[in-house]
C-alpha positions in Angstrom: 0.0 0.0 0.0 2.7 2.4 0.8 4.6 1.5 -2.2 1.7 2.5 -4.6 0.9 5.3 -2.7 4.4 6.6 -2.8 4.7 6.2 -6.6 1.6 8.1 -7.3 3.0 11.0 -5.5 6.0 11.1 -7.2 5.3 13.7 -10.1 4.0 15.9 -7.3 7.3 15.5 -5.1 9.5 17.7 -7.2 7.4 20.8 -7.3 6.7 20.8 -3.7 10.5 20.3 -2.8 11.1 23.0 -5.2 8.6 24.8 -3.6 9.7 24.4 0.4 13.1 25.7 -0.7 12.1 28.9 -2.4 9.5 29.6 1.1 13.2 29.0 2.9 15.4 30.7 1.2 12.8 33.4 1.1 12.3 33.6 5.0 16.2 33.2 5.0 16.6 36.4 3.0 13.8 38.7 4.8 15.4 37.7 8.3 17.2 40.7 9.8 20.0 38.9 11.6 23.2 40.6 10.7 24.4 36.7 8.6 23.4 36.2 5.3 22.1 32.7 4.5 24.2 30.8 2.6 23.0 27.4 0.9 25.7 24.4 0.2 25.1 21.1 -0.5 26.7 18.2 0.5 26.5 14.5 0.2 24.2 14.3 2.7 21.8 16.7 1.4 21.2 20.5 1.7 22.7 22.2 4.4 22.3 25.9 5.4 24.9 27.5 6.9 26.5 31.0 8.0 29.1 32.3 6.5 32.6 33.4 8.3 33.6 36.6 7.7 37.2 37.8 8.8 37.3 34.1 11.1 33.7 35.1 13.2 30.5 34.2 13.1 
């Protein structure tokens, strides 16, 4: 049952994935902490992350 159900929402998984990320990266962009997001991915899947500047956080 879960097998079939998961194949029929395949062709919907990719939009709304797509979808999550831009509502992230959109809240990550309108936050007013003094970081800006920065995305990198790794082998292990997305992973956001701040970015050093001058060796701080």
């Amino acid at each position: 049952m879960s097998r079939a159900v998961s194949d029929e929402m395949t062709v919907y998984r990719h939009d709304a994935q797509v979808d999550q990320l831009l509502t992230w990266l959109a809240a990550a962009g309108a936050s007013t902490g003094r970081h800006k997001p920065v995305v990198c991915v790794g082998r292990d899947g997305i992973t956001l992350r701040l970015r050093m500047k001058r060796g701080s956080l």
